[in-house]
N, C-alpha and C positions, 0 to 999 in steps of 0.2 A: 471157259464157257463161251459159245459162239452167238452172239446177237446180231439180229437183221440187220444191226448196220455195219456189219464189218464187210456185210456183201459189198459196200462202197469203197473197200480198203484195198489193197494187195497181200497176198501171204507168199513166204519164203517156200518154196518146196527145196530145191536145192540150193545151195553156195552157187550166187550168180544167176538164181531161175525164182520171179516171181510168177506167181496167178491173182491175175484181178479183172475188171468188168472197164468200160467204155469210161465209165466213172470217174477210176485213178489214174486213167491217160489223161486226163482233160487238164491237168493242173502241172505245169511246170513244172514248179517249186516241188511237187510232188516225186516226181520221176528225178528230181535231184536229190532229193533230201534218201533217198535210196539206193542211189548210183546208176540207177537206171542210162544204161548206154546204144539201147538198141531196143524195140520196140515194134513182136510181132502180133498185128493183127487177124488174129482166125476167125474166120466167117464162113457163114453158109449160103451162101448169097442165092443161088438156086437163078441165078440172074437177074435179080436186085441190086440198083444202086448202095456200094458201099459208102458207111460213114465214118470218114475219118476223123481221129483224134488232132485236133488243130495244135496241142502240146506235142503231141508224137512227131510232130511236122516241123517241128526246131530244127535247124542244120546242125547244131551236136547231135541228136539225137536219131539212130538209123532207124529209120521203119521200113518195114517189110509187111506186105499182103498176102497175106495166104489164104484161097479162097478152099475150101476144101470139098467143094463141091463140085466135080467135074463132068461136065457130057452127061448129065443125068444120072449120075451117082457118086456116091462119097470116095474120094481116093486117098488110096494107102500113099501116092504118091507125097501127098502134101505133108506124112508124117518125116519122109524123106528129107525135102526139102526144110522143114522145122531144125530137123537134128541138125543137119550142117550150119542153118542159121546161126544155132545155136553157141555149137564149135567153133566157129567163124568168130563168134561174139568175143568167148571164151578164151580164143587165141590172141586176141587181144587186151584181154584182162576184162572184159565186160560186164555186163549184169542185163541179163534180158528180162521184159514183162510180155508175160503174155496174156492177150486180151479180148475177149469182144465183146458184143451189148452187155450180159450179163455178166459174164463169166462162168455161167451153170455149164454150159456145155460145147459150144463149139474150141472156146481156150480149154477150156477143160479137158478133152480127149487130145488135141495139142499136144498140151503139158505130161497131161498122163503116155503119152507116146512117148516124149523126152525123158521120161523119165525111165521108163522100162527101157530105152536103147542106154541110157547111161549109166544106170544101176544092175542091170540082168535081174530086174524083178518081173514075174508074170505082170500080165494083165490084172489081174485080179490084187496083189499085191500094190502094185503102182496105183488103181483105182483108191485103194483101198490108203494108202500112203498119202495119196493127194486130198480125197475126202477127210482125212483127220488136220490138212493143215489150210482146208477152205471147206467148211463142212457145208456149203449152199451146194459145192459141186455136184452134180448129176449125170451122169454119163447111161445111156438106154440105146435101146434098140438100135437102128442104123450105124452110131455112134460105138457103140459097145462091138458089133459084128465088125468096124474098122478095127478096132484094138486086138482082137482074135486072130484076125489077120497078120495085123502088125506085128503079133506076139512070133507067128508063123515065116513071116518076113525077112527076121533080121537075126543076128546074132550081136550082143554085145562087146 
């Protein structure tokens, strides 16, 4: 059963792949007590100062910005650059979170993007996959029309 406060937590979607909000960056002890080894932030910044996680900023701990908002539209590119992140992580033995203010939706299409290139699930399937293991996630319009995309992009 999902309670408003787990929006504060992180959930496991894959072996290695968290989703959570600004919230569960912000605590050290947090990002260890999970193994967290790497630490991407998705945003929409629309050209907005971003806010970084001052725990995500530990020298163990890699962070990566990914703004996903380019030249005045959302880019498929940034689901690119997620994957490899990912991989990257992964080749390592890591464990990534992925993150931004809330976690409703800019990690959230992120994640869901990671997960449809790692699993060969649709769109709809990966939404639908993620939403059962962080149920505040929200993924719409602009957001959703990248994931169709994305679905269209790539092969697993």
């Amino acid at each position: 059963e999902w309670t408003y406060d787990q929006r504060r937590t992180m959930q496991l979607l894959l072996p290695g792949l968290y989703l959570g909000s600004f919230w569960t960056s912000r605590s050290l002890a947090t990002l260890r007590e999970h193994h967290i080894t790497h630490v991407l932030h998705a945003c929409d910044t629309n050209g907005r100062p971003l806010p970084t996680s001052l725990a995500a900023t530990h020298q163990a701990i890699e962070l990566k910005i990914l703004d996903i908002y380019d030249r005045g539209r959302h880019s498929f590119a940034a689901f690119v650059e997620a994957v490899q992140f990912c991989r990257d992580a992964w080749a390592q033995h890591g464990t990534v979170l992925v993150y931004c203010l809330t976690g409703i939706d800019a990690s959230a299409v992120i994640a869901t993007a990671i997960v449809m290139n790692m699993t060969g699930m649709s769109h709809t399937d990966a939404m639908h996959w993620v939403k059962m293991r962080r149920r505040c996630a929200d993924i719409r319009g602009a957001y959703l029309r990248l994931l169709q995309v994305g679905q269209r992009g790539w092969s697993p």
